[in-house]
N, C-alpha and C positions, 0 to 999 in steps of 0.2 A: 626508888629514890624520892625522895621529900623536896617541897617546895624551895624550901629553906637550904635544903644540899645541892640543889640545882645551881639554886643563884650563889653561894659560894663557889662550886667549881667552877662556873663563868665567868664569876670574877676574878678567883686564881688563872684560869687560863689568860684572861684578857691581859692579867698582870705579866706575866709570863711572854706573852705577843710581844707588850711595851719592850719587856727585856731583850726579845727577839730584835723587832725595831728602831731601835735608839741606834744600837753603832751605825747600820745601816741610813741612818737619818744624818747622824754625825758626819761620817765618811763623805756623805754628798754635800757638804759643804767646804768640800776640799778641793770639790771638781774634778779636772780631767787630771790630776797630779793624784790623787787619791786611788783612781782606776788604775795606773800606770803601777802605780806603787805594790798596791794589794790585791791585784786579780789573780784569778787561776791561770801561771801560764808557765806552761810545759818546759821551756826551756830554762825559767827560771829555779823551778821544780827540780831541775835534773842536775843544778847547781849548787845546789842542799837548800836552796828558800823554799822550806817544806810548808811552812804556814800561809801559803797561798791557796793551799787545798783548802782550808778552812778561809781566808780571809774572803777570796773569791767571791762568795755568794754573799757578799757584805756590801760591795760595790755594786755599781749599775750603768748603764751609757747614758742615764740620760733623767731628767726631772718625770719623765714621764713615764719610762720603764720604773724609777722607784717607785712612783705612786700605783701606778699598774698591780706590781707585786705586792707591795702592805696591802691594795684593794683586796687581793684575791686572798690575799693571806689570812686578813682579819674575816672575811666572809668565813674562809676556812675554819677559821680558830672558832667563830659566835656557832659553826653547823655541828661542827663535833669535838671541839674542847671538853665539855661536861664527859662525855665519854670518855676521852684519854684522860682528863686529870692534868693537872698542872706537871705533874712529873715524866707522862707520857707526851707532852709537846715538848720540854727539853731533849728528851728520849728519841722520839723521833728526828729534831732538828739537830741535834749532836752526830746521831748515825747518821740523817743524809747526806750533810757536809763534808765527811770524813767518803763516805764511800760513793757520793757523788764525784766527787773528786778522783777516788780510788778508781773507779769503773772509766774517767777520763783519759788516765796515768795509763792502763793496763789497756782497755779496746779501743781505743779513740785515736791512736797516736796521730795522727793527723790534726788532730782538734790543739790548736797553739796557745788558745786562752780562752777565755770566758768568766761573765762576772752575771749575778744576780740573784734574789732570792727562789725564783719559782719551783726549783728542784726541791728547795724544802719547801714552799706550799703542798707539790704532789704528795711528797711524804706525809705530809699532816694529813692532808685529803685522806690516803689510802689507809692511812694508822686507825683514825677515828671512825672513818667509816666502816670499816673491817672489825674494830672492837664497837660498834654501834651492833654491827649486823649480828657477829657470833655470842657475843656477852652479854649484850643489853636486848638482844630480839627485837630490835627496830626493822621496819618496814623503810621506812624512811631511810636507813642507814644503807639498803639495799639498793635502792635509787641511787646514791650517792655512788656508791660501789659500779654500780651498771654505767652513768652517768662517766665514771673515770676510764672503767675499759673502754665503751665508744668514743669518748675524745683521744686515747694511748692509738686506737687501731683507726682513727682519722687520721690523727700523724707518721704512723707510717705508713698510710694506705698513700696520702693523698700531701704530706707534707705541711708544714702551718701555713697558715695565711700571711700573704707577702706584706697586709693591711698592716698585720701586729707587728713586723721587721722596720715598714715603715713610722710607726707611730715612734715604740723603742729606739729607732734609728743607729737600727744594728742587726744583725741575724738572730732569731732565734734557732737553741741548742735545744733540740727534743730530747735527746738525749739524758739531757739533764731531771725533764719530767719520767721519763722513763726510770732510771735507775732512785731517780729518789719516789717512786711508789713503790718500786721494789725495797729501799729500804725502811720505808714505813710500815709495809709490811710484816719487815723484820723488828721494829720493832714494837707492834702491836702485838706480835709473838710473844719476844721477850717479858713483858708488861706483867704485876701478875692480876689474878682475879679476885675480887674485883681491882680498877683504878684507883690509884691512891693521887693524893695528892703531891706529896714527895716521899 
């Protein structure tokens, strides 16, 4: 890859992030009528408001859980965006939403709602660093890779830290980062080779 194609797909990704972050931005100046409305919750789900699976991870508890999440998101998107390509962060954030959700609906039944973007950070995470590692032969993308399974087998070894429940000022759902690495995964799979843009 050329200098020149680096900083385009960087910039397409970054573009991409923004599109990501805006409703999310939106949403939170709606407040707590915004979360009520368009989070993931089960019951409502089971009512036919199917679009809570998707809206879900749009909302958040709190000014601090949003910024939390864009934090980790954009780190995400500047470490291995070039990698997936502008169409491979759509790619990834379209499948983890749909099947974050899906994996809530089907193993979770207990789990009565939940709102935020982190399930799709994991997925970006696991997408780009997985197509960094096998496609692009990065060293660096392996770190990333290693770096996600020890944080996956902290949280279920040892659970999250009550610090980030308090910060958020709500529980965090592992769950959520779980199935959406697993859908990053899936679609770092799908993707073809190389990354396209769209």
């Amino acid at each position: 890859m050329t200098e020149h194609s680096l900083r385009h797909d960087l910039l397409l990704s970054m573009l991409v992030f923004l599109v990501i972050a805006l409703p999310a931005v939106i949403l939170a100046m709606f407040g707590d009528a915004a979360v009520t409305e368009w989070r993931y919750d089960r019951l409502a789900i089971a009512q036919g408001e199917w679009w809570r699976g998707i809206t879900g991870h749009w909302v958040h508890l709190s000014t601090m859980h949003l910024g939390m999440n864009l934090a980790g998101l954009a780190v995400l998107v500047l470490l291995t965006g070039h990698w997936l390509g502008a169409g491979g962060l759509l790619l990834a954030t379209v499948l983890a939403a749909a099947g974050i959700s899906a994996g809530f609906y089907v193993l979770d039944s207990d789990l009565l709602w939940y709102v935020g973007l982190s399930g799709i950070a994991h997925a970006v995470w696991s997408a780009g660093a997985l197509r960094g590692a096998l496609v692009h032969r990065s060293a660096f993308a392996w770190i990333l890779l290693l770096l996600l399974a020890a944080k996956t087998l902290a949280e279920i070894q040892y659970g999250t830290p009550r610090a980030v429940a308090e910060l958020i000022e709500g529980p965090v759902i592992a769950q959520a980062h779980w199935y959406g690495a697993a859908f990053g995964v899936l679609a770092a799979v799908l993707l073809p080779r190389p990354p396209r843009a769209f």
